[in-house]
N, C-alpha and C positions, 0 to 999 in steps of 0.2 A: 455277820457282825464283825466288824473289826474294835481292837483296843488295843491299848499302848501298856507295855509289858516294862519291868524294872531297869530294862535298859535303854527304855525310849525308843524300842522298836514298835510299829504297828503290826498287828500280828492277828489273824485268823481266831474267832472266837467261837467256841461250837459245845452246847452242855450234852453231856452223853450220858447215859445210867444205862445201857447195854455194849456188849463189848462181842466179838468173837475173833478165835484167834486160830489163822491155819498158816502152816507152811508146806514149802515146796523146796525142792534142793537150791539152796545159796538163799533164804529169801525166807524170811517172817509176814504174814500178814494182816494186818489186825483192823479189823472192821469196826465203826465206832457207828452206836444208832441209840434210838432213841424209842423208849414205850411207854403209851399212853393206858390210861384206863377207855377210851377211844379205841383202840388199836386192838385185836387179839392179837399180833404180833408185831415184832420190835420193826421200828424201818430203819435199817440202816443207809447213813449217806457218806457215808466216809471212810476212805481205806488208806491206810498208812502201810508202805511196805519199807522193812529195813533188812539189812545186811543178818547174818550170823551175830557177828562180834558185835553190833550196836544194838541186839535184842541182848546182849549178855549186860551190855554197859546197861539197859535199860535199866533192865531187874536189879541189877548191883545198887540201882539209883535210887530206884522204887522202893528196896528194902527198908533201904537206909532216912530216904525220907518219911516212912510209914514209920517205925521206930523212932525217931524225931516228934513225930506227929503227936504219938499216942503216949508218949513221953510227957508231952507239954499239954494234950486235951485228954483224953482218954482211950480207953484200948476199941479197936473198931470191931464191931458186932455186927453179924449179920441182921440184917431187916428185917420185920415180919413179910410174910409173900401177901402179894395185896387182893385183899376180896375182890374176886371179878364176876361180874354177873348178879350183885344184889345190890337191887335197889333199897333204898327207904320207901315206906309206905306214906302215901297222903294221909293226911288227917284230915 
């Protein structure tokens, strides 16, 4: 899906609620996927790789708009983990 972001760029749209994240020397890699109650496991489709110094910028960004965030809505909490494997019963 593409959309058009604040600056009137069209820009790659992708919802993620799983993330993993490995490196290797010079190089961050951050995996972005996605899980289903469908799925026993996340599928990830997207990988993002960045330098040292712009996984530092990242985080520096990340902090600061998370503090922003929870400043103006609330402080973020982890989620309950989601029942897997239980149906509801027919009536």
């Amino acid at each position: 899906m593409r959309v058009e972001n604040n600056e009137n760029e069209t820009i790659s749209l992708l919802y993620s609620n799983r993330i993993r994240i490995h490196y290797a020397f010079g190089e961050f890699l951050l995996d972005f996927g996605m899980e289903t109650p469908e799925n026993d496991e996340p599928e990830y489709g997207v990988r993002i790789v960045l330098t040292p110094f712009i996984m530092k910028t990242l985080r520096d960004h990340l902090s600061k708009v998370i503090e922003d965030y929870e400043k103006d809505f609330a402080i973020i909490k982890e989620p309950p983990a989601p029942k897997r494997g239980v149906k509801k019963a027919k009536k």
